[in-house]
C-alpha positions in Angstrom: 0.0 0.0 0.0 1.3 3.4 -0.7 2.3 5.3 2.3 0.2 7.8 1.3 -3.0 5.9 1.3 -2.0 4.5 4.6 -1.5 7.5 5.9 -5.3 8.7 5.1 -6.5 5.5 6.8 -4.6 6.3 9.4 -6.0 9.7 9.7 -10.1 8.0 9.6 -9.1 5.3 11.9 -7.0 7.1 14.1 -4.8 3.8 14.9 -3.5 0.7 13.5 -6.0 -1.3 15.6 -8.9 0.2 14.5 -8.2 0.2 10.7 -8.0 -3.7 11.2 -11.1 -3.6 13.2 -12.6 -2.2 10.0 -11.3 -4.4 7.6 -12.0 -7.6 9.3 -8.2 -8.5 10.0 -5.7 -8.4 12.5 -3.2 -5.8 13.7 -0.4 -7.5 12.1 -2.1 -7.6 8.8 -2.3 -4.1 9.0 1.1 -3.4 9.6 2.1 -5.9 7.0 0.2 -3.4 4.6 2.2 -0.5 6.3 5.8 -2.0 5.3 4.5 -3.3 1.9 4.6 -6.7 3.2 1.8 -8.1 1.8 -1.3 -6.5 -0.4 -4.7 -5.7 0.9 -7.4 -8.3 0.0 -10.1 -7.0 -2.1 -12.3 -8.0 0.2 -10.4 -5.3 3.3 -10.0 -2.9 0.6 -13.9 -3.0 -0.2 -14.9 -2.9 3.5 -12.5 0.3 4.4 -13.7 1.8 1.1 -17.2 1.8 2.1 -16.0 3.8 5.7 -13.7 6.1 4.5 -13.1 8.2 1.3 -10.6 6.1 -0.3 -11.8 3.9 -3.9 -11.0 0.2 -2.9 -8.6 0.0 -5.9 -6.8 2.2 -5.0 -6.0 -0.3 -1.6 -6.3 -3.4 -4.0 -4.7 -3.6 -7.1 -6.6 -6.5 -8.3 -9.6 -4.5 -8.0 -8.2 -2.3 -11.3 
């Protein structure tokens, strides 16, 4: 995930724990998408798109 899109969940969410919350994963998930670890399911990204103002493709590249 870019770190500026992370940073805008961040800024919703207010914290790491809550932005997993949201997307139906867990903390280390999240931070996983922080340091580019692993990509954001479609299914996360669709969730946290719904709550915030971010498109879901723009978390999921498979949603392109």
């Amino acid at each position: 995930m870019q770190p500026k899109i992370f940073k805008k969940l961040l800024r919703h969410y207010k914290n790491q724990s809550a932005i997993a919350a949201a997307a139906g994963v867990s903390r280390t998930t999240v931070t996983n998408w922080k340091t580019q670890a692993n990509g954001v399911s479609a299914k996360a990204a669709i969730a946290l798109s719904r709550d915030c103002n971010i498109k879901a493709s723009d978390l999921c590249g498979d949603l392109k």
